[in-house]
MARBA-3410 file (N, C-alpha, C, O; in Angstrom, 1 decimal):
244
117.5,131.3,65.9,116.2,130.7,66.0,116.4,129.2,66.4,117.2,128.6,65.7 ~ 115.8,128.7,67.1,115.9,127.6,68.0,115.1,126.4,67.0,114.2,126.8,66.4 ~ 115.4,125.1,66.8,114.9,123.8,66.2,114.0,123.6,66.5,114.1,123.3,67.7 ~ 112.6,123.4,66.1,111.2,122.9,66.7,111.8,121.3,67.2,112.5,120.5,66.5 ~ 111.2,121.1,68.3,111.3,119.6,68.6,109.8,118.8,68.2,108.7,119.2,68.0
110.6,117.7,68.1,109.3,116.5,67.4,108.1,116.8,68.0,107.0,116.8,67.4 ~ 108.2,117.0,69.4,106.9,117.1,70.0,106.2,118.8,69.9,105.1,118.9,70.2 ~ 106.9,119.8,69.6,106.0,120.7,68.9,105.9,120.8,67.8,105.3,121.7,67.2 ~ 106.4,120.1,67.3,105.6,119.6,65.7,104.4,119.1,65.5,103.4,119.6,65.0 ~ 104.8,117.6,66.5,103.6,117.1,66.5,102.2,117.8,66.9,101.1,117.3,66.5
102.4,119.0,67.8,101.3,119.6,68.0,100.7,120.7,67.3,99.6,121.2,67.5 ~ 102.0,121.2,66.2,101.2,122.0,65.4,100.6,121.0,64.2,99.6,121.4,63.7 ~ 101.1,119.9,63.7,100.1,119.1,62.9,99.1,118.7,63.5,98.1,118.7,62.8 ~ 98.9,118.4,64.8,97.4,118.3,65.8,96.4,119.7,64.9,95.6,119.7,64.1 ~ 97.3,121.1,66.0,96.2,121.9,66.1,95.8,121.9,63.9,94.7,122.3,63.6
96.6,121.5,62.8,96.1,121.7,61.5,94.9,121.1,61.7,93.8,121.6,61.6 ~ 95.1,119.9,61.9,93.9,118.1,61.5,92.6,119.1,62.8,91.4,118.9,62.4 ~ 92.8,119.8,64.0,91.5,120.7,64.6,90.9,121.4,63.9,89.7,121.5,63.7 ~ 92.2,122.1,63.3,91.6,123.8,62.1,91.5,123.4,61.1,91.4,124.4,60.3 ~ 91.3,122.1,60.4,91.0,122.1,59.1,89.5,121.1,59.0,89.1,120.0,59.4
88.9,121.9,58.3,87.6,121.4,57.9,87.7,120.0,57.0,86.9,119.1,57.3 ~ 88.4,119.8,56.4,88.5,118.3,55.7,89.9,117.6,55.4,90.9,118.4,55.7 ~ 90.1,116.5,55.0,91.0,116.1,54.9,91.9,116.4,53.9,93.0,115.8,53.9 ~ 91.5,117.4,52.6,92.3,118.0,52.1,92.4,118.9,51.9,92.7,119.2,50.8 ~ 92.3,120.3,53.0,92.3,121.3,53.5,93.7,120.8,54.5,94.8,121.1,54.1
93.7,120.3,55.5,94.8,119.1,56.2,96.2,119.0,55.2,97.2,119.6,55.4 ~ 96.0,118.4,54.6,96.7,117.9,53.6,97.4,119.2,52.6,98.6,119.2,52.1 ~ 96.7,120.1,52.5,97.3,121.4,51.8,98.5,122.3,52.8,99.7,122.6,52.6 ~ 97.8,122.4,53.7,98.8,123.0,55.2,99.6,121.7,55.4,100.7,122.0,55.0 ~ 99.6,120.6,55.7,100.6,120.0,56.0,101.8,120.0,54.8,102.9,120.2,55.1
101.4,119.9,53.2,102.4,120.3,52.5,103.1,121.5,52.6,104.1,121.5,52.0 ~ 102.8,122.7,53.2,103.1,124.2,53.4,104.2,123.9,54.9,105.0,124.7,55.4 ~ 103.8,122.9,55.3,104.8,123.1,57.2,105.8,122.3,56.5,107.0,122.7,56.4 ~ 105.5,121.2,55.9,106.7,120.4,55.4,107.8,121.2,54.2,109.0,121.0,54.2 ~ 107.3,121.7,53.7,108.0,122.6,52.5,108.8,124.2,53.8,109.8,124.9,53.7
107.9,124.1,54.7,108.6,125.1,55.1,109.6,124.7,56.2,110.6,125.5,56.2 ~ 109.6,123.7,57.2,110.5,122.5,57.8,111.4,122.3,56.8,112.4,122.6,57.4 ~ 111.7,122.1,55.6,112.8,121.7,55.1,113.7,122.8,54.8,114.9,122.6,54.9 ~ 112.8,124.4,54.2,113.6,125.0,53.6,114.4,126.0,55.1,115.3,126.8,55.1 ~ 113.8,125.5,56.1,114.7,126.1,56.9,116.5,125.0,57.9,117.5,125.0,58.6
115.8,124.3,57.1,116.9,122.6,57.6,117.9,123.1,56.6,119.0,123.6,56.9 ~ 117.3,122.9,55.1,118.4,123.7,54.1,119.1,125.0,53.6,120.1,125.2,52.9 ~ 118.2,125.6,54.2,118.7,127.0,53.8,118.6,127.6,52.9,119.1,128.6,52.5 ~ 117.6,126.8,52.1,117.1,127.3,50.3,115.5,127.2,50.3,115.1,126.6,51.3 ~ 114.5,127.7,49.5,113.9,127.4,49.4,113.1,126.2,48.9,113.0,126.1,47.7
112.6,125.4,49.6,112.2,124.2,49.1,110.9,123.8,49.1,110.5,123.5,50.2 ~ 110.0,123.6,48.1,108.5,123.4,47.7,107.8,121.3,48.0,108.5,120.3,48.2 ~ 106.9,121.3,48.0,106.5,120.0,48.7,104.8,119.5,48.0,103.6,119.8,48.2 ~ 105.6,118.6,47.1,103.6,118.1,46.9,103.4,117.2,47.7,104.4,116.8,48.4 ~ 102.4,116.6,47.9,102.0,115.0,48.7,100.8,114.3,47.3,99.7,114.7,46.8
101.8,113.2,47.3,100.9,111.9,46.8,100.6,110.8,47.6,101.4,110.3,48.4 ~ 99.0,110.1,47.3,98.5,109.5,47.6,98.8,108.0,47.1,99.1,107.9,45.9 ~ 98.8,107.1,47.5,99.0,105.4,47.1,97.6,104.6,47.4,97.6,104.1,48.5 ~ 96.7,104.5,46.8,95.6,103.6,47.2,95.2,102.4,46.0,94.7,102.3,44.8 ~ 95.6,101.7,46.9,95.3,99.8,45.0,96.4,100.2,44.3,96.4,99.8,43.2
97.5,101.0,44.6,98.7,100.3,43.4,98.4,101.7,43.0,99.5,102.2,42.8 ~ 97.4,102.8,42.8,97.6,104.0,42.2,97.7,105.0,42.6,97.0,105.2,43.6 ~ 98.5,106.2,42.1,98.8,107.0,42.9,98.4,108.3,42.6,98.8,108.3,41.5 ~ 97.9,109.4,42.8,97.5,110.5,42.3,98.0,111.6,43.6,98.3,111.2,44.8 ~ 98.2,113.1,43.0,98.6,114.1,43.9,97.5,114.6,44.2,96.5,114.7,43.4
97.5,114.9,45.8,96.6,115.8,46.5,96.5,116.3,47.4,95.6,116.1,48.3 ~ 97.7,117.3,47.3,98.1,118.5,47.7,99.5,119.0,47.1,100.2,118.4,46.4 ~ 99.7,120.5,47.7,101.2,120.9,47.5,101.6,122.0,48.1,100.7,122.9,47.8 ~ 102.2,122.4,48.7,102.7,123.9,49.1,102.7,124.8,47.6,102.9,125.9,48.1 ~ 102.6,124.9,46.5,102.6,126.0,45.7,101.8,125.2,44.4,101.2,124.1,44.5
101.8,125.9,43.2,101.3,125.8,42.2,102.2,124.8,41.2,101.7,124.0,40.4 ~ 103.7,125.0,41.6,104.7,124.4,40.8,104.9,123.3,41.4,105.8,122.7,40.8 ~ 104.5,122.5,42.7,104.8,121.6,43.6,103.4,120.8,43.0,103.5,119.6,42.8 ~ 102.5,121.4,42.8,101.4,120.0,42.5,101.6,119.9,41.3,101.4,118.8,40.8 ~ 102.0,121.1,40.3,102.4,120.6,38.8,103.3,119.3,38.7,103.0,118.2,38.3
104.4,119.7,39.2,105.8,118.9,39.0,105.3,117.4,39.8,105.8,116.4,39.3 ~ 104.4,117.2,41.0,104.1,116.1,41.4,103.2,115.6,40.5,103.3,114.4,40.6 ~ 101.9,116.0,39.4,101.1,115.6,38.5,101.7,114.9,37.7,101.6,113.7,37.4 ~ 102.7,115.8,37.3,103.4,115.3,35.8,104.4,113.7,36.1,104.8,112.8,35.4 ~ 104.5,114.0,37.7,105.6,112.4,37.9,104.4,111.5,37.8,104.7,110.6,37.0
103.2,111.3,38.2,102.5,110.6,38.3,101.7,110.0,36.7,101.1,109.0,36.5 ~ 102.0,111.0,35.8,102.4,111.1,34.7,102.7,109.8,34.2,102.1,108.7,34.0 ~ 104.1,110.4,34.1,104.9,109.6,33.5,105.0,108.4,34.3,105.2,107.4,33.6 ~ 104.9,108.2,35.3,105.0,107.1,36.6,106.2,106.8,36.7,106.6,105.6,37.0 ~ 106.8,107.8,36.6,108.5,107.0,37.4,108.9,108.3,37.7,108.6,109.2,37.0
110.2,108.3,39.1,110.4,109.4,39.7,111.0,109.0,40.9,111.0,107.8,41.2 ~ 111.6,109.9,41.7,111.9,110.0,43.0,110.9,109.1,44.5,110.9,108.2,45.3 ~ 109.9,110.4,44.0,108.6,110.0,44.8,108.0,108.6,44.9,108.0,107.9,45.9 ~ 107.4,108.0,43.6,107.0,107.0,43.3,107.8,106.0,43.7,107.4,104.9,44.2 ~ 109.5,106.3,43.4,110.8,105.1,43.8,110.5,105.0,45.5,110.4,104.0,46.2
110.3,106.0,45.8,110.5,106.2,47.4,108.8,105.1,47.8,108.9,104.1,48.5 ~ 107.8,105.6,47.3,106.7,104.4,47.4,107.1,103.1,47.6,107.1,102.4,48.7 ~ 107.3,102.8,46.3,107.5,101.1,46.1,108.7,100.9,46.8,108.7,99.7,47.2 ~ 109.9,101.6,47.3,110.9,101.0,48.2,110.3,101.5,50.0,110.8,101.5,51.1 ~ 109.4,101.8,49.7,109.2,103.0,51.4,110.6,103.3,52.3,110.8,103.1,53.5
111.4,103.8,51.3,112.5,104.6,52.1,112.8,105.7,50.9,112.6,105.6,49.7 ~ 113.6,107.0,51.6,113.3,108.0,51.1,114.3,108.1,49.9,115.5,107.9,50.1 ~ 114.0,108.4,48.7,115.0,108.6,47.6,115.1,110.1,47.2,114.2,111.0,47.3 ~ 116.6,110.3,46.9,117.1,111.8,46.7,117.4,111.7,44.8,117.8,110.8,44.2 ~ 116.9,112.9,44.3,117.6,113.0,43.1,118.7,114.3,43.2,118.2,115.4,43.4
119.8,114.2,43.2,121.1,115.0,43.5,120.7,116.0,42.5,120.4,117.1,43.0 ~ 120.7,116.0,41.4,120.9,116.9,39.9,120.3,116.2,39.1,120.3,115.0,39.0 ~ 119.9,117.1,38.6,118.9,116.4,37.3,119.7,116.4,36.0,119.1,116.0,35.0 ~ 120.8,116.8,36.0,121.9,117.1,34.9,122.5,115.7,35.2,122.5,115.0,34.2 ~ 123.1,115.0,36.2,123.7,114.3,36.2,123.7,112.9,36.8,124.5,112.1,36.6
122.7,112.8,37.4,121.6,111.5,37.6,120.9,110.7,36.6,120.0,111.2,35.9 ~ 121.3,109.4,36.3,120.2,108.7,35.3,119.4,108.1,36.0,119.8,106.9,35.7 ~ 118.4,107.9,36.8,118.2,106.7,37.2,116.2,107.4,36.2,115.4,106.6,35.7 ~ 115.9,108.8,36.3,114.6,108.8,35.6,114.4,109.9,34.6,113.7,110.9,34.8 ~ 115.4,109.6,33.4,115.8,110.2,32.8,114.5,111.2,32.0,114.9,112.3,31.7
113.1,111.0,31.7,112.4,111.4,31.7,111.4,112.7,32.3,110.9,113.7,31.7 ~ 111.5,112.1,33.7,110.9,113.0,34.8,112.1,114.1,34.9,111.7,115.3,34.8 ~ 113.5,113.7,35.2,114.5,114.6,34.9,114.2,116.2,33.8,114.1,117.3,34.3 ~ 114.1,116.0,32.6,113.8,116.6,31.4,112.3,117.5,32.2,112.6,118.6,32.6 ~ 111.8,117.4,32.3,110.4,118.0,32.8,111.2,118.8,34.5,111.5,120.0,34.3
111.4,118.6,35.1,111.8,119.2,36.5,113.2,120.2,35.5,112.8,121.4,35.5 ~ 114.1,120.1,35.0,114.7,120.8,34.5,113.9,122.1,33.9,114.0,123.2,34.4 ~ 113.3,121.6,32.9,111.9,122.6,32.4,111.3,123.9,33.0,110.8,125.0,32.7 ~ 111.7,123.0,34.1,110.4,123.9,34.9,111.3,124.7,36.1,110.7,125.3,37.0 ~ 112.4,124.6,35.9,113.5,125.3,37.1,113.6,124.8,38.5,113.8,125.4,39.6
113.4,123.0,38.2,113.9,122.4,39.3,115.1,121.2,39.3,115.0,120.1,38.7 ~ 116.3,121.6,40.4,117.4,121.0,39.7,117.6,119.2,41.1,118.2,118.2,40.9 ~ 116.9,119.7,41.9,116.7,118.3,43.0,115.8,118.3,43.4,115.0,119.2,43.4 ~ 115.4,116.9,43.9,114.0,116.8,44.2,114.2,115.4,45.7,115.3,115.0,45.9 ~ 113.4,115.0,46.3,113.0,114.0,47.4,111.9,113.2,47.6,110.9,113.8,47.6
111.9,112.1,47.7,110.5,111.5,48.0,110.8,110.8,49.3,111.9,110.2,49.3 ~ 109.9,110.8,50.3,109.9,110.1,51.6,108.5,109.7,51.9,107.6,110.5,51.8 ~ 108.2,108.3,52.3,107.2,107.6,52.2,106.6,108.2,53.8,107.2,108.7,54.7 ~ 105.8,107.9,53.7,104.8,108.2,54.8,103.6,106.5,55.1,102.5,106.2,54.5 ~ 104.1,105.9,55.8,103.4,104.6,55.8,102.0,105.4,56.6,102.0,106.3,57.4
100.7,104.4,55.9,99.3,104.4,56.7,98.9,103.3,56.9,98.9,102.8,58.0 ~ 98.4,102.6,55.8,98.1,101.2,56.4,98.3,100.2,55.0,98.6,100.6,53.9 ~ 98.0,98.6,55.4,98.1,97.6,54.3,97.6,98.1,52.7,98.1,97.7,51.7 ~ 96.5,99.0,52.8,95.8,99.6,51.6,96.0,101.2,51.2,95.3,101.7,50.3 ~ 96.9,101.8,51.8,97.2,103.6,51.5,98.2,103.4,51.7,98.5,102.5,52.5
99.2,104.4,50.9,100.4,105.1,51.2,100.5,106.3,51.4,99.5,106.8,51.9 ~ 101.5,107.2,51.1,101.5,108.5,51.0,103.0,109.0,50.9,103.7,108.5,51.7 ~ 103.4,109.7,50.3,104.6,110.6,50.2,104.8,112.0,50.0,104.3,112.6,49.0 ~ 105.7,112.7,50.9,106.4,114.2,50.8,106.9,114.5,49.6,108.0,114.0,49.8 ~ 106.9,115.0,48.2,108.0,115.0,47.0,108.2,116.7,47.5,107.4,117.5,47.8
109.8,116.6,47.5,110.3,117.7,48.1,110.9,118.3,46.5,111.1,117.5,45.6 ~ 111.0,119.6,46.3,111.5,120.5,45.1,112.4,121.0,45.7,112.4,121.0,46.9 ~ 113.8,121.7,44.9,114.6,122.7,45.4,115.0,122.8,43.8,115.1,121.9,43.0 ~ 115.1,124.2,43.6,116.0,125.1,42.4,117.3,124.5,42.2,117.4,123.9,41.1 ~ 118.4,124.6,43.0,119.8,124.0,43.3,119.6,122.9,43.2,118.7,122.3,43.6
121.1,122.3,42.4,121.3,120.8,42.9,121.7,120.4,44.3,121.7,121.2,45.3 ~ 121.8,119.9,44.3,122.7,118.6,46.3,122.7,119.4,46.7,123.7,120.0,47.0 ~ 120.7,120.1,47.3,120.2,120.3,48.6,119.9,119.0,49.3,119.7,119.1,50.5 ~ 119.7,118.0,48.8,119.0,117.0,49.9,119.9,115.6,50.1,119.9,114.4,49.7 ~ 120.8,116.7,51.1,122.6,115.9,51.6,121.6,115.1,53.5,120.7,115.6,54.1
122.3,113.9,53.7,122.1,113.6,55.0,121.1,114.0,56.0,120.0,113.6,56.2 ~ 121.9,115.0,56.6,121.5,115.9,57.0,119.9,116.5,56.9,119.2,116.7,57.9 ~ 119.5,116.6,55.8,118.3,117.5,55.2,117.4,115.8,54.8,116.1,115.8,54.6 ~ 117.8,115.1,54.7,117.1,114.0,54.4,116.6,113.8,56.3,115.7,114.3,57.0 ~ 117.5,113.0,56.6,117.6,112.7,58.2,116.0,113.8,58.7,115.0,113.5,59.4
116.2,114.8,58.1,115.0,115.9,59.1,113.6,115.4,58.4,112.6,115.2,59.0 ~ 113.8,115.3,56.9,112.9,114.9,56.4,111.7,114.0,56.9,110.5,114.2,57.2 ~ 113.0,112.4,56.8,112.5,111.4,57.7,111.5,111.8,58.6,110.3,111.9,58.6 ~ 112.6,112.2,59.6,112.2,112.7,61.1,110.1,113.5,60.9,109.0,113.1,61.5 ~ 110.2,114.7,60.0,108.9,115.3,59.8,108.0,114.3,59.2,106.8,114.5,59.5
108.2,113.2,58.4,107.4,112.2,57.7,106.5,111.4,58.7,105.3,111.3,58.8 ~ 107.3,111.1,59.1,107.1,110.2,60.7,106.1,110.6,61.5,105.3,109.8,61.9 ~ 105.9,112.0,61.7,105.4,112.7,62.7,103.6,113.2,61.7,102.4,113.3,62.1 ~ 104.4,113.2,60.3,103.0,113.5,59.5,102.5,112.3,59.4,101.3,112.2,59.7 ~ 103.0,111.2,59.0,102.2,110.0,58.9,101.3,109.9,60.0,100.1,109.6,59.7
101.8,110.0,61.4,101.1,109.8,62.4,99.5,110.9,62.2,98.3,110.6,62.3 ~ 100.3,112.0,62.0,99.0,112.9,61.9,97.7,112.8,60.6,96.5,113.2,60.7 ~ 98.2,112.1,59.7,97.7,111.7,58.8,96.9,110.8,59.0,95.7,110.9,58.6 ~ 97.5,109.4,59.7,96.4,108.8,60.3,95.4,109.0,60.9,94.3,108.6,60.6 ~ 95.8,110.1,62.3,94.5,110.2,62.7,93.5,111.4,62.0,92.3,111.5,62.3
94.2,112.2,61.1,93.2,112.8,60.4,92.0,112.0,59.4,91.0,112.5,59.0 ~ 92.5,110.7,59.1,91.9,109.6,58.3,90.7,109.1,58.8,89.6,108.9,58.3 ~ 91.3,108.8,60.3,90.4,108.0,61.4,89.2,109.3,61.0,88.3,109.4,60.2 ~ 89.8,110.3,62.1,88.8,111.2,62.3,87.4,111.3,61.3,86.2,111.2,61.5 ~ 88.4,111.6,59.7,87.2,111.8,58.6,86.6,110.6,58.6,85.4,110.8,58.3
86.9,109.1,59.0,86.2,107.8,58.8,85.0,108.3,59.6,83.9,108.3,59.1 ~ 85.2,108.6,60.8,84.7,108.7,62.0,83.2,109.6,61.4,82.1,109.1,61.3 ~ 83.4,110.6,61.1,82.8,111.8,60.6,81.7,111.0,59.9,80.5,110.8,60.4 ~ 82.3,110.5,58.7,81.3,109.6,57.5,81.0,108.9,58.1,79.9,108.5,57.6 ~ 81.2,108.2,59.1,80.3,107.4,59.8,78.5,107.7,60.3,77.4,107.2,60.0
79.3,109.0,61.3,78.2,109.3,62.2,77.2,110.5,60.5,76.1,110.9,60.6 ~ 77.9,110.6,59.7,77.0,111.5,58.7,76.1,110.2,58.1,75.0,110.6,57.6 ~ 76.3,109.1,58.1,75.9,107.8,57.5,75.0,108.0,58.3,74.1,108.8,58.1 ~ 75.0,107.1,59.6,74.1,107.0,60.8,72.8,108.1,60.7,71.6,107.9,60.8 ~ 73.5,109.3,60.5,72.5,110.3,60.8,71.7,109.9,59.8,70.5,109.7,60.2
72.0,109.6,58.4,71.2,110.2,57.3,69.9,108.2,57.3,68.8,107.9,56.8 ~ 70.8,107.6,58.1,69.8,106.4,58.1,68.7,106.7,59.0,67.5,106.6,58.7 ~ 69.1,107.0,59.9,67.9,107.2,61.0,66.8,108.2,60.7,65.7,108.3,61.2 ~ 67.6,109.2,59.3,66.5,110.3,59.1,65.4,109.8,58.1,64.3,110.2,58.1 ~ 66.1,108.8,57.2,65.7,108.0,56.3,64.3,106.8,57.3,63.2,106.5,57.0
65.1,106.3,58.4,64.1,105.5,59.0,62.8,106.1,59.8,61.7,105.6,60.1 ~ 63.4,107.5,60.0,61.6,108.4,60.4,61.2,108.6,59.6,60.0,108.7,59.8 ~ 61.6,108.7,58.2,61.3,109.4,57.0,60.2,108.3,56.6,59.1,108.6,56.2 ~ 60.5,107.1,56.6,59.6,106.1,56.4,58.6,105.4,57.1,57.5,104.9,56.8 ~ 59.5,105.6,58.6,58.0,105.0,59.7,56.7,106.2,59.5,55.5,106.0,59.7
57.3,107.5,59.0,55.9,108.5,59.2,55.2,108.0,57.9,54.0,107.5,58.1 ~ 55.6,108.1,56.8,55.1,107.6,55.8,53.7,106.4,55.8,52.5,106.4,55.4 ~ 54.7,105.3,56.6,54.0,104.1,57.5,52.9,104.5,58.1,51.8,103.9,57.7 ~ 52.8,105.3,58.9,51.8,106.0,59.5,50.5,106.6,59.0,49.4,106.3,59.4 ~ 50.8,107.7,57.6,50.6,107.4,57.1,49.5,106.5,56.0,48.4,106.7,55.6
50.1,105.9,55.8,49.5,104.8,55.2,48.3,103.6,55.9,47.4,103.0,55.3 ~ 48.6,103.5,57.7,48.0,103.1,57.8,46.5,103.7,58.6,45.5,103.2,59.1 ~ 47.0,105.0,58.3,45.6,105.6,58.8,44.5,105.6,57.5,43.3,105.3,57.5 ~ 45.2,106.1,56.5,44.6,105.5,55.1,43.8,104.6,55.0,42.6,104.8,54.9 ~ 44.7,103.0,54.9,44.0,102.1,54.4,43.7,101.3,55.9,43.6,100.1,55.8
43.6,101.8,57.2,43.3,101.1,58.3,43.7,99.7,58.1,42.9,98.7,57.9 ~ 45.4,99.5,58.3,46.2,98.6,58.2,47.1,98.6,59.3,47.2,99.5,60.2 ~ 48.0,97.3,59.3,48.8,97.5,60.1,50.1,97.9,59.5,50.5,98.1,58.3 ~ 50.6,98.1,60.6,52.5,98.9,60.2,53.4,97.5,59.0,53.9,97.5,57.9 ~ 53.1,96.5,59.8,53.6,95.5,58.9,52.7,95.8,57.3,53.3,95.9,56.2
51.2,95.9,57.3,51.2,95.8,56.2,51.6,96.9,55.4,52.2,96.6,54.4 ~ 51.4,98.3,55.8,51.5,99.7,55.4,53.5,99.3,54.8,53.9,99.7,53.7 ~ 54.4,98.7,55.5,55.4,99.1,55.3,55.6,97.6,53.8,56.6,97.4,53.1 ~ 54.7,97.2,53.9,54.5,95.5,52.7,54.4,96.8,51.5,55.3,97.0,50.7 ~ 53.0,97.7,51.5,52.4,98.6,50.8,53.5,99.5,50.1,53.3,99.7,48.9
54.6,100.3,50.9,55.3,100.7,50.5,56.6,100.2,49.9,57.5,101.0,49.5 ~ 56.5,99.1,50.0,58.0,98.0,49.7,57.7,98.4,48.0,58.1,99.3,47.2 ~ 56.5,97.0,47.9,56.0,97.2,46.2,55.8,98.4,45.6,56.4,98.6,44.5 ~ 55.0,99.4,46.3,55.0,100.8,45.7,56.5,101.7,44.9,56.6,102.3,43.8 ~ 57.4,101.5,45.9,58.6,101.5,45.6,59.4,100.7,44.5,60.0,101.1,43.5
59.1,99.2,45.1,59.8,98.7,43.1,59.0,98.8,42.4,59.6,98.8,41.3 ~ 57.8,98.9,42.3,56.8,98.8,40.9,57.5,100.2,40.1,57.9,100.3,38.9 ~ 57.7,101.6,41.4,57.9,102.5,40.8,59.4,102.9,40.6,59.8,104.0,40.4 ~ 60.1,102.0,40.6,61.5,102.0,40.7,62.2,103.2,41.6,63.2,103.6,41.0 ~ 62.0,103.7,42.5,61.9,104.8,43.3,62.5,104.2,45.1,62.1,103.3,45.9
63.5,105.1,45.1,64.0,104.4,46.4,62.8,105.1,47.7,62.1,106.1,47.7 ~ 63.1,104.1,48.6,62.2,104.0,49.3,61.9,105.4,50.2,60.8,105.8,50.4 ~ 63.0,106.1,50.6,62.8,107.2,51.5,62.2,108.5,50.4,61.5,109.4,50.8 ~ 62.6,108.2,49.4,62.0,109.3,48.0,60.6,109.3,47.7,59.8,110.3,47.4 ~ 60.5,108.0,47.9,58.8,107.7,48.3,57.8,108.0,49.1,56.6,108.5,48.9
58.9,107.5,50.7,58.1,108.1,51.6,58.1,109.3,51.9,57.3,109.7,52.7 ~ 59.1,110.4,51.3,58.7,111.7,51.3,57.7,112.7,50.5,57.2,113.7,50.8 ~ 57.8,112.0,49.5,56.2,112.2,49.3,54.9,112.6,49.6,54.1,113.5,49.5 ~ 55.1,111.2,50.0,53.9,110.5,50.9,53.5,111.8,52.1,52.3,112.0,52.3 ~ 54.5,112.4,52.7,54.9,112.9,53.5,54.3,114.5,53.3,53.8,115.1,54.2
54.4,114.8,52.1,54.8,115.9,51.6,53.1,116.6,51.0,52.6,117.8,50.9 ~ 52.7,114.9,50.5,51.1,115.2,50.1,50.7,115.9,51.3,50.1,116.9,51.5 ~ 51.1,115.2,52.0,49.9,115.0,53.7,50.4,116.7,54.1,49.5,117.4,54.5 ~ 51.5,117.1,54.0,51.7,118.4,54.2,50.9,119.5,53.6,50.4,120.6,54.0 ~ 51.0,118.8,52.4,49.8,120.1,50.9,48.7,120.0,51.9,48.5,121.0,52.5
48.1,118.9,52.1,46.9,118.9,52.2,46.0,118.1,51.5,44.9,117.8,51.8 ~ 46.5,117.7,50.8,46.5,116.8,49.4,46.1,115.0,49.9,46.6,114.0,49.4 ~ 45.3,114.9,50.8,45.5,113.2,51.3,45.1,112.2,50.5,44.0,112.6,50.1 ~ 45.3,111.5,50.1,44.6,110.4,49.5,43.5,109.5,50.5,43.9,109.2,51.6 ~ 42.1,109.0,50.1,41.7,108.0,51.0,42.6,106.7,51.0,42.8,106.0,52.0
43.0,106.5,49.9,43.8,104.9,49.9,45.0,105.2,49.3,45.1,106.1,48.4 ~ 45.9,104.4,49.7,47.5,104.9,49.2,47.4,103.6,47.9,47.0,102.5,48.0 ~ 47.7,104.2,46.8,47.9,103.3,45.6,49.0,102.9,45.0,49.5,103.5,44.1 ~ 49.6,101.6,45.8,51.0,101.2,45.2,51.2,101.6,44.2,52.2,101.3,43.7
END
């Protein structure tokens, strides 16, 4: 079986961030290609959570299995580990054995527990304010030699990138869902406006004065108001004068 090259990687993390409805739907499949990219570099089976870095904190959110987002919960936990080392240094840290490594003697005790004897973290840079990292599992100790790191790297690289623009994209998304919901908000009130000034035979400036106060007297946000307003006129229900 032939080595995926970077550049069809990069395009099956493309077609994920097309086929996935949100950014942690993305984020679930991308831990499943990375878990599965490694265990064919190694030759063992190897499992994959991904944590998040935003303000100094970190939480998991995602994992290729059930025991990959356990085992990434519980580091976040305790807050010390492979993964989190690999954060704060942004280069990738290996735990060889968990029998014979001190450096997190804690997190060690829990991954043994749980029938995992090595582990990986490789940072994934996004920007001045997010991080992100791969925490790789394997059953065996000293799976993650050179070699199997080096590929690591190499897939991080390529996910960060995709990670980004899956970021952008969702920015992008919430943007135009924002935009939408103001403009529906701004008909929602000019009709209201309307409205009001067929009512009280006013102008739009005053009708929209009318609805300002109506709204704080009634502590009631404005488009909540004006649907209402909206909603009478629908019953049938008109008022001759609108009563702040």
């Amino acid at each position: 079986m032939s080595t995926p090259t970077s550049g069809d990687e990069f395009v099956q993390l493309h077609d994920l961030i097309i086929g996935s409805s949100n950014v942690a739907d993305f984020l679930t499949e991308l831990s499943t290609v990375a878990a599965s990219t490694l265990s064919e570099s190694a030759g063992v089976l190897i499992e994959c959570g991904v944590t998040l870095r935003r303000r100094k904190r970190t939480a998991t959110i995602a994992g290729s299995s059930e025991r990959a987002v356990v085992l990434d919960k519980l580091e976040q936990v305790l807050g010390d580990g492979p993964c989190i080392a690999s954060l704060d240094a942004m280069k990738p840290m290996v735990l060889s054995d968990v029998r014979t490594d001190t450096r997190w003697p804690a997190y060690q005790i829990v991954l043994a527990e749980n029938g995992c004897r090595s582990a990986l973290g490789v940072p994934l840079a996004l920007d001045e304010h997010q991080s992100a990292a791969l925490n790789f599992f394997a059953a065996e100790p000293d799976v993650f030699g050179p070699d199997v790191v080096h590929r690591a790297e190499g897939f991080a690289d390529l996910a960060g990138r995709a990670l980004r623009l899956a970021l952008r994209i969702a920015d992008a998304q919430n943007l135009a869902d924002d935009l939408k919901s103001a403009m529906e908000s701004r008909t929602t009130i000019d009709m209201a406006c309307g409205v009001i000034m067929a009512q009280n035979r006013c102008s739009q400036e005053e009708a929209m004065a009318l609805l300002t106060k109506a709204s704080s007297h009634r502590n009631q946000k404005l488009r909540d108001l004006a649907g209402e307003i909206i909603g009478r006129v629908s019953d049938g229900a008109v008022n001759t004068h609108f009563d702040p």
